[in-house]
C-alpha positions in Angstrom: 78.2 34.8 -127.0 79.5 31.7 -125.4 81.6 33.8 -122.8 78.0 35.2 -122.0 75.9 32.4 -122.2 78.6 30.2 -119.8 78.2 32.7 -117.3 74.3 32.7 -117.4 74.5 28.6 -117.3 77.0 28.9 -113.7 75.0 31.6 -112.4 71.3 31.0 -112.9 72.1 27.5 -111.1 74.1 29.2 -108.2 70.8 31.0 -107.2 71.5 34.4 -109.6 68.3 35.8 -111.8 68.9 35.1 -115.1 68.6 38.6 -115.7 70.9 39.3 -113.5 73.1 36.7 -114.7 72.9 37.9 -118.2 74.0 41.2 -117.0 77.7 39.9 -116.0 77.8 37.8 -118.6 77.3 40.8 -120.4 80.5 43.0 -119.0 82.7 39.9 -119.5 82.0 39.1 -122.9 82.4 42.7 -123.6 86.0 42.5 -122.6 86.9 39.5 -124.7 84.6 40.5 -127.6 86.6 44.2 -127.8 90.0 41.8 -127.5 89.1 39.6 -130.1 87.5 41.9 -132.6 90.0 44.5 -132.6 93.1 41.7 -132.4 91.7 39.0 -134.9 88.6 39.9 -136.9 88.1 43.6 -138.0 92.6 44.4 -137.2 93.7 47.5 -138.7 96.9 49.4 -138.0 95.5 52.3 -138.8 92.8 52.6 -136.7 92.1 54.9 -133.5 91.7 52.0 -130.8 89.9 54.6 -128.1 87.6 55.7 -130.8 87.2 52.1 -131.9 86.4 51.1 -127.6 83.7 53.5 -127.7 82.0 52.9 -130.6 82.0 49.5 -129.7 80.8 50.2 -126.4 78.0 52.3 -127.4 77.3 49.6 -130.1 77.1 46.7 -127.2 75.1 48.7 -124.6 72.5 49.3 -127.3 72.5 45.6 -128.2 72.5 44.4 -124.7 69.6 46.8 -123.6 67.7 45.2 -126.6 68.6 42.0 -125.7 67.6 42.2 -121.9 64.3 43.7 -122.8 63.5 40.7 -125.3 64.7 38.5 -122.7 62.9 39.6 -119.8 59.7 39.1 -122.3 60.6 35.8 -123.2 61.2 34.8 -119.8 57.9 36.0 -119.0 55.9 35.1 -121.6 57.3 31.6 -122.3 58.0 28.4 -121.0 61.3 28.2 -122.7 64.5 26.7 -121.0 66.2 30.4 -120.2 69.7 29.0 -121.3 68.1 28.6 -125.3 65.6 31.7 -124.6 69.3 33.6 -124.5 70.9 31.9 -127.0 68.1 33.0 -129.2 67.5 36.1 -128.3 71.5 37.1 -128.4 71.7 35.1 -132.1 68.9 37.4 -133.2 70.8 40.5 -132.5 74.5 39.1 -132.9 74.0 39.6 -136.7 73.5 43.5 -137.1 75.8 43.6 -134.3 78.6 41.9 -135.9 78.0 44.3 -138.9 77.9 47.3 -137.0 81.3 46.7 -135.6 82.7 45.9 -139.1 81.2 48.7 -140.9 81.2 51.4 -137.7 83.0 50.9 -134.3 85.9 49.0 -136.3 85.9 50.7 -139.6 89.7 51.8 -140.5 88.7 55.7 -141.7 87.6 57.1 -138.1 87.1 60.8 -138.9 
């Protein structure tokens, strides 16, 4: 989330959409959330890591699509700074997310 919302807070003020912005904030958190996940919070020996990448990628495009839509309406609908209109909108979703990849795109058992 911060890898995301860092990009979004250089970008938006360089001239890029937020939108946009959130887009390649997006793809590089996606690199360093796969790293850290797999490496520090859900590691298992056992475990498929190619299965694991595309669960987890499946699991973040959903999550992202979500999150864009809800941003684009917040951004539209509100007044709201959009640096804590993403920050909400990514903490609402980070949550089933984080469980998802514990209980699905990380489990050990990948049959």
């Amino acid at each position: 989330m911060a890898v995301n919302l860092a990009v979004v807070a250089i970008a938006v003020p360089a001239g890029a959409a937020p939108l946009f912005a959130n887009f390649f904030g997006f793809v590089l958190s996606f690199a360093w959330c796969f790293f850290g996940h797999a490496r520090w919070t859900f590691p298992a020996a056992d475990r498929d890591a190619r299965i694991a990448l595309w669960r987890f990628a499946a699991l973040s495009l959903l999550s992202f699509g979500l999150t864009q839509a809800v941003y684009a309406g917040v951004l539209a609908s509100t007044r709201v700074d959009y640096r804590l209109s993403l920050f909400l909108v990514i903490q609402t979703v980070a949550i089933a997310k984080l469980l998802a990849s514990k209980y699905w795109a990380f489990a050990r058992s990948q049959a």
